[in-house]
N, C-alpha and C positions, 0 to 999 in steps of 0.2 A: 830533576834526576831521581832515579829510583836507587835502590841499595846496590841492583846487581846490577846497572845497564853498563857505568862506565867502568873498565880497570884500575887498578888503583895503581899510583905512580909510584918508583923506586928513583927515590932523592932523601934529601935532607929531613922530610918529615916521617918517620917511620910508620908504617901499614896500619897499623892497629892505632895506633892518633889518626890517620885517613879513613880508618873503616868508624871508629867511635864517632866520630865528625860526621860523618856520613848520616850513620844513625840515628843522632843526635838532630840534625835538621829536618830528618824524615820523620820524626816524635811530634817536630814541633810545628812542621806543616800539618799533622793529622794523619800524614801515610799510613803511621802505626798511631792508631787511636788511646785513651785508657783502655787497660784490660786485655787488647788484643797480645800476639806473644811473636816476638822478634824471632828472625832466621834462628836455627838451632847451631851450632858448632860446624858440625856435619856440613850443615848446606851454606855456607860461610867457604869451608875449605876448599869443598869442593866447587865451590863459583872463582874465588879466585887462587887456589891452587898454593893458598900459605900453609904455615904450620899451623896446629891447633893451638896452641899456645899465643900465636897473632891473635888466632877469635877470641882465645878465653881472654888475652889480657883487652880488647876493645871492648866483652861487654861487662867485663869487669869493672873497665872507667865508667859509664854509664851509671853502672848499680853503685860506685861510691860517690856521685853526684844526684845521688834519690829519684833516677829518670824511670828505672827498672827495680826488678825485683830476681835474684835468680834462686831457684829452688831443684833441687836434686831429682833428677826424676821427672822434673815439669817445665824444664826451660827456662826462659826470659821472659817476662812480663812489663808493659809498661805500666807504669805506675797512674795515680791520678797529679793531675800538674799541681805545686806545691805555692801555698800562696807566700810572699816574699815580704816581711817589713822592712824596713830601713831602721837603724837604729835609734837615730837623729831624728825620726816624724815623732809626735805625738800626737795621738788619733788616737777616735773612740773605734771599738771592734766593727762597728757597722758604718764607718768613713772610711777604713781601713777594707774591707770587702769592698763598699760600692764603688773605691778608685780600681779596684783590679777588676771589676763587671763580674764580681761574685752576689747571689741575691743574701742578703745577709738576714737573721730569725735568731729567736729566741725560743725557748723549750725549760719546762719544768723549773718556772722562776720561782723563787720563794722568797720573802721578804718578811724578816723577824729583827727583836732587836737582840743583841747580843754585848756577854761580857767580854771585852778585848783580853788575850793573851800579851804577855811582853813584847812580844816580839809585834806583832799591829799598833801598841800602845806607843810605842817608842817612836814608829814610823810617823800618827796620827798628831806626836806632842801630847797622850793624854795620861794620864795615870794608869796602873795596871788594875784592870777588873772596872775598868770605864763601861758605861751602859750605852753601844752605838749601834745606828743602821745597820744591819745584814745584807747585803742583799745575795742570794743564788743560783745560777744561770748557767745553764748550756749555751754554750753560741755555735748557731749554724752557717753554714756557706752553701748557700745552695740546697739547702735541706737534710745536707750531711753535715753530722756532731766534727765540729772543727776543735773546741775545746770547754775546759771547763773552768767556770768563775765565781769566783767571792770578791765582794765589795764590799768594806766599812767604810761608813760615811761619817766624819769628826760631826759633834753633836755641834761644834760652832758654827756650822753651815746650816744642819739638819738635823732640826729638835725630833726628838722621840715618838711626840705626838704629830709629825708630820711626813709620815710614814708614806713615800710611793708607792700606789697601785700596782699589783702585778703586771696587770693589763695594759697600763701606761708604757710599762717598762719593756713590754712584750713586741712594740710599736715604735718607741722611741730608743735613742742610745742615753744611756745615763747622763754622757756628758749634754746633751742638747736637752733635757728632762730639768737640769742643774742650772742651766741657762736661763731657762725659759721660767721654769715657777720660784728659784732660787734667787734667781738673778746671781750667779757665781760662774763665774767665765774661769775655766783652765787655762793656762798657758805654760806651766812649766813641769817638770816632772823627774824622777827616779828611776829606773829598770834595772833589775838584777836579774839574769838569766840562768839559770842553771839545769842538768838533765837530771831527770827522775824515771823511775818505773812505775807501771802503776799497776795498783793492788785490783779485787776482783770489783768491788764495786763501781771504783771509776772507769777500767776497764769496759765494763757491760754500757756504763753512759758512753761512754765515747765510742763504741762499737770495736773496740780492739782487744784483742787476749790481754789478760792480765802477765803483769811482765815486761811489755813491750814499751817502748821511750816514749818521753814527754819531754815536753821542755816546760820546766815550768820558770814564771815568770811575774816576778813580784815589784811592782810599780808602786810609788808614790805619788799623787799628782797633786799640785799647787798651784792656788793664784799668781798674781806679781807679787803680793809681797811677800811671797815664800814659804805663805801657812797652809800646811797637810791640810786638804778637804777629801783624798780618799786614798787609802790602801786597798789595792786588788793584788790576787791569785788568781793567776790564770795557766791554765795548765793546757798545751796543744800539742796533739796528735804528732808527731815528730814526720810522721809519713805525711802529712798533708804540707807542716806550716817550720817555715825557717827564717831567719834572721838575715840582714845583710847589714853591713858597717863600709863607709867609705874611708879608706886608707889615702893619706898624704903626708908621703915624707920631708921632713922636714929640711 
């Protein structure tokens, strides 16, 4: 079914939930591709003969569910589709992409050592002004900047003088890098989520105005027995990348 071919039905379900539903499938078959731009208001009304106010509040729903974009003057836009974590998975950034058949990359890594702040030290177990791994990374999806990252690596796992390659890292996901020359297997982890703006520098890395939302997103990850081997900052695009959590009542 296309947007305009059937009428939309008067019951129980109101117009504008029938029309956003409508749209919403037609997003996600590809009808309306990224980028392309939804019926305008206008041609909405005058196909099925509601008030304005039906269209505005359907593609309303849409743009508060990150499907669209609407701008004044320029209509409705679809968005690019949003990649999804669960909250409950822990995955490296590029296990996390290749289950969703995202090509997953890396960009302008840098790998130094650094003194920890309190606030990594604390995370780590290590004293404040500890001397640990750095490591700094763009992560792509596709070849578009998805987000941006820092990783300290606790010196228990990874001595100072055994610093990863950029190039390794460029190639491989940290965690499989940590496995592999390390022998240190994750299995458990931390995440603390929260929204931020971002200023002009991270802004221009991630290809978005400065200003515009992030979720940034500060992880702990551990072995079994419970010892910090990394703290990351990872800070993403808010218009690409969102969270999901499974709710069960008790």
């Amino acid at each position: 079914m296309t947007w305009d071919k059937a009428d939309l039905q008067l019951g129980e379900i109101p117009l504008w939930v029938q029309l956003a539903e409508r749209f919403r499938e037609e997003i996600g078959r590809g009808v309306f591709p990224e980028g392309s731009d939804l019926p305008s208001e206008a041609q909405i009304v005058a196909r099925f003969n509601i008030s304005r106010a039906t269209a505005r509040n359907a593609l309303n729903r849409l743009a508060s569910e990150g499907l669209v974009v609407r701008r004044s003057g320029k209509g409705t836009t679809v968005l690019p589709t949003r990649v999804e974590q669960p909250l409950n998975l822990l995955s490296s950034f590029s296990e996390d992409m290749n289950s969703r058949g995202f090509e997953p990359g890396y960009k302008e890594i840098a790998v130094s050592v650094d003194r920890v702040d309190q606030y990594v030290a604390d995370a780590l177990g290590v004293d404040l002004g500890t001397e640990v791994i750095r490591i700094e990374r763009l992560l792509l999806a596709n070849h578009v900047a998805m987000a941006h990252s820092t990783s300290w690596l606790s010196p228990a796992f990874v001595a100072l003088d055994q610093l990863p390659m950029a190039q390794k890292l460029g190639s491989n996901p940290l965690y499989v890098w940590l496995e592999h020359t390390r022998a240190v297997k994750i299995t458990q982890g931390t995440e603390i989520i929260a929204a931020k703006v971002v200023d002009a520098t991270l802004g221009k890395q991630l290809g978005v105005p400065a200003g515009s939302a992030v979720l940034d997103a500060r992880r702990t990850a551990r072995v079994e027995d419970g010892r910090a081997v990394e703290h990351v900052q990872r800070q993403y695009r808010a218009d690409l990348y969102r969270y999901r959590i499974e709710l069960v009542r008790p």
